[in-house]
C-alpha positions in Angstrom: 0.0 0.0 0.0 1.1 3.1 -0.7 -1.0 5.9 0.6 -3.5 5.8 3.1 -6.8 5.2 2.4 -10.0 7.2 2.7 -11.4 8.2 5.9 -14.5 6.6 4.8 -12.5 3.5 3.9 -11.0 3.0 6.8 -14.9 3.3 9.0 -16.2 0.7 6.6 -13.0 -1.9 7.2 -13.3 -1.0 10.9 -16.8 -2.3 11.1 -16.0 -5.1 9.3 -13.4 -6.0 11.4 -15.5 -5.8 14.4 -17.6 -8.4 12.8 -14.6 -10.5 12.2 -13.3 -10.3 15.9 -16.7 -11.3 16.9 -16.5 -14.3 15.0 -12.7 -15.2 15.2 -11.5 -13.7 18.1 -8.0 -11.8 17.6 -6.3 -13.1 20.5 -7.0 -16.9 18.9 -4.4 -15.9 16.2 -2.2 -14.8 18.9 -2.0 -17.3 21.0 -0.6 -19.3 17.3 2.3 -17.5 18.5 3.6 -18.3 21.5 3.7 -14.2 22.8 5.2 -14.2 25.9 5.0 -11.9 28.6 7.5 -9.3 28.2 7.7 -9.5 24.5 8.7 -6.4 22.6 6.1 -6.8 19.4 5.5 -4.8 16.0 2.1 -4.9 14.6 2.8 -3.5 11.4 0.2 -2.4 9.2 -2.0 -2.3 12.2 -5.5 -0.8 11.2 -7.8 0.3 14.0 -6.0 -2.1 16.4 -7.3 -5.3 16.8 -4.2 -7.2 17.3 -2.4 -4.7 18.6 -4.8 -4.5 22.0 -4.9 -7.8 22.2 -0.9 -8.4 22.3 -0.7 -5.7 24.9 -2.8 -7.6 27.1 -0.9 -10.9 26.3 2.8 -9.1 27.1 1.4 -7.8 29.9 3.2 -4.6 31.9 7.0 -5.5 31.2 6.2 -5.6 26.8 5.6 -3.0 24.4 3.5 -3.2 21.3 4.3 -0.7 18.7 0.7 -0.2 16.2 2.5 1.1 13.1 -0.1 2.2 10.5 0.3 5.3 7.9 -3.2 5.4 8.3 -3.6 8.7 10.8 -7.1 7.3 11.7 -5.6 4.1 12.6 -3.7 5.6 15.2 -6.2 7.9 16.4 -8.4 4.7 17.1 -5.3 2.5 19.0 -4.9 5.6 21.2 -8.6 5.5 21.9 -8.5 1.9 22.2 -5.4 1.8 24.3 -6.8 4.6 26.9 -10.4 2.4 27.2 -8.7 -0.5 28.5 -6.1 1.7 30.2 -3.0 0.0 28.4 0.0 1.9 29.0 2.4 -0.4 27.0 1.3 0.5 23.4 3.2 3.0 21.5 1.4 4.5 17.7 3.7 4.9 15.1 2.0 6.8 12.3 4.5 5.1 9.2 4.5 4.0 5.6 7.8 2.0 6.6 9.7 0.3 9.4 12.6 2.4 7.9 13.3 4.4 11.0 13.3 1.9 13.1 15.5 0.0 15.7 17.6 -2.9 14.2 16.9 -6.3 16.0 14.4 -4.7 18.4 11.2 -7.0 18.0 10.5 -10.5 18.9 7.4 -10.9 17.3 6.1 -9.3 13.9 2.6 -9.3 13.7 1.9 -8.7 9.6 -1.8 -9.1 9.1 -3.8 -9.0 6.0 -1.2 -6.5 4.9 0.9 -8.1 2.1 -1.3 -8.5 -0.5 -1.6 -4.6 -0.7 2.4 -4.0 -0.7 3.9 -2.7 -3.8 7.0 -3.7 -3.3 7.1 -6.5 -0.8 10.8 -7.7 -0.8 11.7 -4.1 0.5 9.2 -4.4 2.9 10.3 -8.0 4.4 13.8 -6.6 4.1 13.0 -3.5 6.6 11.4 -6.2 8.9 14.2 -8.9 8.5 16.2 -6.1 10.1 14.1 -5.0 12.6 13.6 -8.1 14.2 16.0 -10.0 16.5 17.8 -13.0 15.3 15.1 -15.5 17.5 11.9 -13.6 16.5 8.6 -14.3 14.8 7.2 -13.3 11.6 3.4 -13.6 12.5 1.7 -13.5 9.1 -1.9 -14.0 7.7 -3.2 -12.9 4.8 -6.7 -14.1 3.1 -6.7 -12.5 0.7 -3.8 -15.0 -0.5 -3.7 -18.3 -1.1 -1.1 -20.7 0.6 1.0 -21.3 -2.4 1.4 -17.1 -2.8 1.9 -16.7 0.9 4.9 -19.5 1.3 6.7 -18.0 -2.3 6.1 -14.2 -1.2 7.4 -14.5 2.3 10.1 -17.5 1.6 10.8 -16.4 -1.8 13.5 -13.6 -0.8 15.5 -15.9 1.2 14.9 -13.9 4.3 12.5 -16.0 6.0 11.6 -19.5 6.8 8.4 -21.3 7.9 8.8 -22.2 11.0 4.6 -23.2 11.9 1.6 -23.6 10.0 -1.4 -22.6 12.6 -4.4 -22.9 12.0 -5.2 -19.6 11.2 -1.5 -17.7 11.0 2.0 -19.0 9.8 4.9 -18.4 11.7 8.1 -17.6 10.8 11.3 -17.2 11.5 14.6 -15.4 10.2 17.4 -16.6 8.2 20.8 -15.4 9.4 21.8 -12.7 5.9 24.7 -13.8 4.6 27.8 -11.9 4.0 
């Protein structure tokens, strides 16, 4: 993706992701992952903040979550969010890139039906190759992809390796760069 979208956009995929939780409840996908408490976690491409709440909650007091989103009403809503269940331990990054931030700094990488929309995907996965520590996870779900597009997207670069097939995320895990 490569500008925000609408304002009205963004309401409509908000209430349709209210539906969704209701149905598959976020923290069901998160619990795929193994988050532990204390875990420093990226949801990139974070929307109103589903996932991002939820991973607070799981990381409890001593984590962060960062909700990175260059949608501006995304991170008005995790702010909102954040303050109504009076987490304190997620940080809104309005961004179009993980470009300015911290190398090796993450142990979990939440990427949520996200990809599909990238226009240049191998520079994305680079930015959050480097952004992630050497043991992390590359949480990723997509549905708008099918399997076969999701393993040749993410693998394809050489950066990452499957390390889980959930049942509704895949989990991966870095490969050391060479050179």
């Amino acid at each position: 993706m490569d500008r925000p979208m609408s304002n009205l956009a963004f309401a409509g995929m908000s209430v349709i992701f209210k539906i969704r939780d209701l149905i598959r409840p976020p923290k069901d996908k998160l619990l795929e992952i193994g988050m532990k408490s204390g875990a420093c976690v990226l949801d990139y491409g974070c929307g109103p903040g589903t996932f991002s709440i939820e991973a607070a909650k799981l990381v409890g007091e001593s984590g962060k979550v960062f909700a990175a989103d260059m949608q501006q009403k995304a991170m008005e809503s995790v702010k909102q969010r954040a303050a109504s269940e009076g987490l304190t331990n997620i940080v809104p990054i309005e961004a179009n890139s993980p470009a300015g931030l911290e190398t090796a700094s993450f142990d979990v990488v939440i990427l949520y039906d996200i990809f599909h929309d990238f226009s240049d995907p191998e520079s994305m996965l680079k930015e959050l190759h480097r952004v992630m520590k050497p043991d992390a996870v590359l949480s990723f779900s997509d549905h708008h992809m099918k399997e076969q597009a999701i393993m040749s997207g993410v693998t394809g670069s050489g950066l990452f390796e499957l390390s889980k097939k959930g049942r509704r995320t895949y989990s991966f895990r870095k490969v050391a760069a060479s050179g």
